[in-house]
DSSP file (Angstrom, degrees, kcal/mol; ACC not computed):
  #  RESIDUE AA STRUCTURE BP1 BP2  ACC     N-H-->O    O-->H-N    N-H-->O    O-->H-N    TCO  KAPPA ALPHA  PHI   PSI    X-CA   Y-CA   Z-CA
    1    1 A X              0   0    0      0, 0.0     2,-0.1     0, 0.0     5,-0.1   0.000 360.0 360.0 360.0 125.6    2.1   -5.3   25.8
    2    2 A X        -     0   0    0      1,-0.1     3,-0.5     3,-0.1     4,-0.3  -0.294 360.0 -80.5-101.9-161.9   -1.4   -5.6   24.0
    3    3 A X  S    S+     0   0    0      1,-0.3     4,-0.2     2,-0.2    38,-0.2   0.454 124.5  55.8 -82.4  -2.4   -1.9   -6.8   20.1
    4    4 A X  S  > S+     0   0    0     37,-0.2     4,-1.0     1,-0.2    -1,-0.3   0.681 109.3  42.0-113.3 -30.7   -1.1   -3.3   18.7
    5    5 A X  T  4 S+     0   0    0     -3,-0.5    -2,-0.2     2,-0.2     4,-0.2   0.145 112.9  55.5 -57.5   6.5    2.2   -2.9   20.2
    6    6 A X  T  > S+     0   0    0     -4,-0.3     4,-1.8    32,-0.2    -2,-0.1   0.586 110.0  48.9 -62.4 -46.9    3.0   -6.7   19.3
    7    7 A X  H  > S+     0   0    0      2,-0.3     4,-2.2     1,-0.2     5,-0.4   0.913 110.6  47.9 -85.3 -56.1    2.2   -5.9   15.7
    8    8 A X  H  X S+     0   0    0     -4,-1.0     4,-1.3    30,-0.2    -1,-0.2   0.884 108.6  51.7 -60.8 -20.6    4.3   -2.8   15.5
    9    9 A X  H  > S+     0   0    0      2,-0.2     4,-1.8    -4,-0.2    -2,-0.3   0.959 115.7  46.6 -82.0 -39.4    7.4   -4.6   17.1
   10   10 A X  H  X S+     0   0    0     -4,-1.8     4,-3.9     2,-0.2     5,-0.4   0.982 118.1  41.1 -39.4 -79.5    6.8   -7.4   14.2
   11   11 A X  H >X S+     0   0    0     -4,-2.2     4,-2.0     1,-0.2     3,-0.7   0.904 112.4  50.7 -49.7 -61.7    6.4   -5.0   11.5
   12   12 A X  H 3X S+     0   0    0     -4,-1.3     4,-2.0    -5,-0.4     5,-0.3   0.858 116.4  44.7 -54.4 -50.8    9.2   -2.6   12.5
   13   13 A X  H 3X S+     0   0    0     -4,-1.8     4,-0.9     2,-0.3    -1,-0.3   0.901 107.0  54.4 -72.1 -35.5   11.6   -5.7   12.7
   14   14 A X  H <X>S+     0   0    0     -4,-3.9     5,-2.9    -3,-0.7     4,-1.2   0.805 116.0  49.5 -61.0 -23.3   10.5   -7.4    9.4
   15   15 A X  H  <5S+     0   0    0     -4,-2.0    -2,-0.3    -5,-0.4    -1,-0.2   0.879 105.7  46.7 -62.5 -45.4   11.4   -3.8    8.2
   16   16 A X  H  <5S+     0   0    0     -4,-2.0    -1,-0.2    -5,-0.2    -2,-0.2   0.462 114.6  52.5 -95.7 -26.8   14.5   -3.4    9.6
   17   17 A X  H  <5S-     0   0    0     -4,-0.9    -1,-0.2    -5,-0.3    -2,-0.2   0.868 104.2-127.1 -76.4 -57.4   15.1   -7.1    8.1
   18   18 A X  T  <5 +     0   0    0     -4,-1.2     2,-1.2     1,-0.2    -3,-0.2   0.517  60.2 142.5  91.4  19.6   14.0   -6.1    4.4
   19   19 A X      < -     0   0    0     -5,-2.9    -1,-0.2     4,-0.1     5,-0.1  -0.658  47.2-129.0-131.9 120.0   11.7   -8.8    4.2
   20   20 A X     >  -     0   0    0     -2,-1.2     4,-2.7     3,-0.1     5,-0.2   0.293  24.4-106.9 -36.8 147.9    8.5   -8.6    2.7
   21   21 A X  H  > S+     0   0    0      1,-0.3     4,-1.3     2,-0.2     5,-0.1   0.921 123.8  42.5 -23.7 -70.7    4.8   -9.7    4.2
   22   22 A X  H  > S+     0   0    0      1,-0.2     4,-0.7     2,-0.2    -1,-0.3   0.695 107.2  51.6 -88.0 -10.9    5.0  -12.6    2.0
   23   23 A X  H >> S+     0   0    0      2,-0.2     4,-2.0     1,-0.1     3,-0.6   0.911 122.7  40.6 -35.7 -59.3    8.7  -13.9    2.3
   24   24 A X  H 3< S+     0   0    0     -4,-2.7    -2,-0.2     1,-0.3    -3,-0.2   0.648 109.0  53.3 -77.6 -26.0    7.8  -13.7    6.4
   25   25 A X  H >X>S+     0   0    0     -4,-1.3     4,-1.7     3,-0.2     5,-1.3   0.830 116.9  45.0 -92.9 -49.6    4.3  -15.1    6.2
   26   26 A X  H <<5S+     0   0    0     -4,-0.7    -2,-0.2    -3,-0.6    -3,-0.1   0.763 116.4  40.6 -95.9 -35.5    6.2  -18.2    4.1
   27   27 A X  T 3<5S+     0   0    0     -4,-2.0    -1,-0.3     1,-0.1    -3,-0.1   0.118 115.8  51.1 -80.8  14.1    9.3  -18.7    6.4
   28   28 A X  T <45S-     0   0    0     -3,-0.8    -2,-0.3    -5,-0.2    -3,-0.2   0.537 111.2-126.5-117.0 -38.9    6.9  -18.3    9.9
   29   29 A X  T  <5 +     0   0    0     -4,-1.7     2,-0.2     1,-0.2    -3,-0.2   0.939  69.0 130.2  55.7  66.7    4.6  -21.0    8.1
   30   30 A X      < -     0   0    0     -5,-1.3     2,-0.3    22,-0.1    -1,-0.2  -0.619  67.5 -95.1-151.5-176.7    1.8  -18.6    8.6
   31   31 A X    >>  -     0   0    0     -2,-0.2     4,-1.6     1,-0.1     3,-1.0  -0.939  31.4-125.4-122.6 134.0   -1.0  -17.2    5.8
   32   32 A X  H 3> S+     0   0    0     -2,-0.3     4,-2.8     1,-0.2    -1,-0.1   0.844 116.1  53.3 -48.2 -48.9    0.0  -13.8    4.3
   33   33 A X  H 3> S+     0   0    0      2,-0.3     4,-3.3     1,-0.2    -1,-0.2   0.735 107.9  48.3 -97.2 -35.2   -3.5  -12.7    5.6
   34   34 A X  H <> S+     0   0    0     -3,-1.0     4,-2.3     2,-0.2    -1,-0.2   0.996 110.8  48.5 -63.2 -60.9   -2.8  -14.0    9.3
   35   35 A X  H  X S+     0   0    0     -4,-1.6     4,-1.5     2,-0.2     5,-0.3   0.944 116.8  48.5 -57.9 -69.5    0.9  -12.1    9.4
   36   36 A X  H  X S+     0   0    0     -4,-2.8     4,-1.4     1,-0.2    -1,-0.2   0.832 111.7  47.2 -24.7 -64.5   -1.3   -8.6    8.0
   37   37 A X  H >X>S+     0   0    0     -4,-3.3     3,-3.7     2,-0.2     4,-1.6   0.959 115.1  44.4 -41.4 -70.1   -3.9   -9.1   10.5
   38   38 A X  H ><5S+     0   0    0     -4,-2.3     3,-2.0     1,-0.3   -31,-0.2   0.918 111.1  55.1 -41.3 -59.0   -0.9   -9.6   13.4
   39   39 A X  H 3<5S+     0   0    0     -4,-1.5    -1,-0.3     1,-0.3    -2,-0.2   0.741 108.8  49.2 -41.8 -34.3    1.0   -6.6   12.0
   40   40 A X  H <<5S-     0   0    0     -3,-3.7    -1,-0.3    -4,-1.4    -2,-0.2   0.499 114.4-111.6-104.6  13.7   -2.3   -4.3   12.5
   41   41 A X  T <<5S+     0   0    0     -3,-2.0     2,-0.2    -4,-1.6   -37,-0.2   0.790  79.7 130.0 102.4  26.2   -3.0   -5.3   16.0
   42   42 A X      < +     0   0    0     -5,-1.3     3,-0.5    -6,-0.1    -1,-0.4  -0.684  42.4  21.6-112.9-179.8   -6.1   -7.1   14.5
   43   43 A X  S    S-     0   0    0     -2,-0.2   -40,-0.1     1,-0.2    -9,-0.0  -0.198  85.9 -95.3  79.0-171.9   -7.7  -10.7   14.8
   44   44 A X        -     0   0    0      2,-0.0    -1,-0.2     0, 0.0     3,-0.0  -0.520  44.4-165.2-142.8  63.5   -6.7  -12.8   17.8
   45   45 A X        -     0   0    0     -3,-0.5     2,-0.5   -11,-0.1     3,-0.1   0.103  26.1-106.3 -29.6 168.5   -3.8  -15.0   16.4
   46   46 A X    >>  -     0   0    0      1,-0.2     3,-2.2     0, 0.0     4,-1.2  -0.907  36.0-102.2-112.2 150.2   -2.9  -18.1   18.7
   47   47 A X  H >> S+     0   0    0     -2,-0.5     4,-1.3     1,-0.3     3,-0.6   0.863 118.2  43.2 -33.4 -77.2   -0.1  -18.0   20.5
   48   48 A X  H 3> S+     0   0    0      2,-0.3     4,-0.6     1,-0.3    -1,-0.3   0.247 106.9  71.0 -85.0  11.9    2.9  -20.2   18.7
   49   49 A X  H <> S+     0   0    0     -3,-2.2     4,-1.7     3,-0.1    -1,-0.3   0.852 109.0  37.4 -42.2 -73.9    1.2  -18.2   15.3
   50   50 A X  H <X S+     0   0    0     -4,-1.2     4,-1.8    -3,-0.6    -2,-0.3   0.673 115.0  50.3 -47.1 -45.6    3.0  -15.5   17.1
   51   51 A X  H  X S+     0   0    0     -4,-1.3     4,-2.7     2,-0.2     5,-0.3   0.988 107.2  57.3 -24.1 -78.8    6.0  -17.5   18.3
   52   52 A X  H  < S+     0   0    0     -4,-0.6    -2,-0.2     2,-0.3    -1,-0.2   0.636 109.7  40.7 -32.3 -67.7    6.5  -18.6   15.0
   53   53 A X  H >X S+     0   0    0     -4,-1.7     3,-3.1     1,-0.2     4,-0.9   0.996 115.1  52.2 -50.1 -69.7    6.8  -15.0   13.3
   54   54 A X  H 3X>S+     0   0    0     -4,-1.8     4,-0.7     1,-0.3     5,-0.5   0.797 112.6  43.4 -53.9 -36.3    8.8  -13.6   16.2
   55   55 A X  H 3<5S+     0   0    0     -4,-2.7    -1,-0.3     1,-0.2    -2,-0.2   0.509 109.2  61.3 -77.6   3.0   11.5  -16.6   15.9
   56   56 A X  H <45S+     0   0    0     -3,-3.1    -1,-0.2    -5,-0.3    -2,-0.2   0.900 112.4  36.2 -86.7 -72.3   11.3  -16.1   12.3
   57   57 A X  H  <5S-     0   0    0     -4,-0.9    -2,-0.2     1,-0.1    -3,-0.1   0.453 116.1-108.8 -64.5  -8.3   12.5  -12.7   12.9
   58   58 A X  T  <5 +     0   0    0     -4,-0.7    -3,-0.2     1,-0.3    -1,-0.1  -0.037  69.5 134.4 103.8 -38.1   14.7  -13.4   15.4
   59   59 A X      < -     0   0    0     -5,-0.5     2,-0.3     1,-0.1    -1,-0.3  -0.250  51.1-127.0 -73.1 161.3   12.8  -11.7   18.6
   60   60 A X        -     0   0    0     -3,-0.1     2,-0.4    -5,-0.1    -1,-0.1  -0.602  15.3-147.5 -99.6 124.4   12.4  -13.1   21.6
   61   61 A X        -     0   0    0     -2,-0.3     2,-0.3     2,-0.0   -10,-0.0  -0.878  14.8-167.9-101.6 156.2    8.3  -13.4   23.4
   62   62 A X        -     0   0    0     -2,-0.4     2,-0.3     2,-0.1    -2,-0.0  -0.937  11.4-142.8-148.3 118.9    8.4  -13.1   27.1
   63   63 A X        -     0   0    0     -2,-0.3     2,-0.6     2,-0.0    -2,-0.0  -0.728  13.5-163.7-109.9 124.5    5.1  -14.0   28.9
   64   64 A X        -     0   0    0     -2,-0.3     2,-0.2     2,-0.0    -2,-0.1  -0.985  10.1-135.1-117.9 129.5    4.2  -12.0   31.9
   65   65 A X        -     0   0    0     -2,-0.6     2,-0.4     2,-0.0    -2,-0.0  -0.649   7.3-154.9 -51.2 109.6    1.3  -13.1   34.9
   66   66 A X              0   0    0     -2,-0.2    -2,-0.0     1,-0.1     0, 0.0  -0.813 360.0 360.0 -70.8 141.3   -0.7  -10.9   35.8
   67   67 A X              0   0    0     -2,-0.4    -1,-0.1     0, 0.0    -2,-0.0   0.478 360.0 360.0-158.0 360.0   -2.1  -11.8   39.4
């Protein structure tokens, strides 16, 4: 899954939720600007940014190795 499918399963679920950019940005303990960026599949967030939203929301991240 690359950073533009990441950002659509985020948005789609914060939708699905009913909770605004900045409600989710404020309970992830993230910057409205950061959570935008993730949502369009820009910037290069750090991992546990991204934790942070998804456990916010409820979803689950699952790390696969490539090798």
């Amino acid at each position: 899954m690359d950073k533009k499918q990441i950002g659509i399963q985020i948005k789609t679920r914060r939708r699905e939720l009913n909770i605004d950019q900045s409600t989710l940005a404020a309970l992830a303990g993230v910057g409205i600007n950061t959570l935008v960026a993730i949502e369009r599949g820009n910037g290069n967030p750090r991992l546990d940014t991204i934790i942070s939203v998804a456990d916010t929301l409820g979803l689950q991240i699952k790390l696969t190795l490539k090798g």
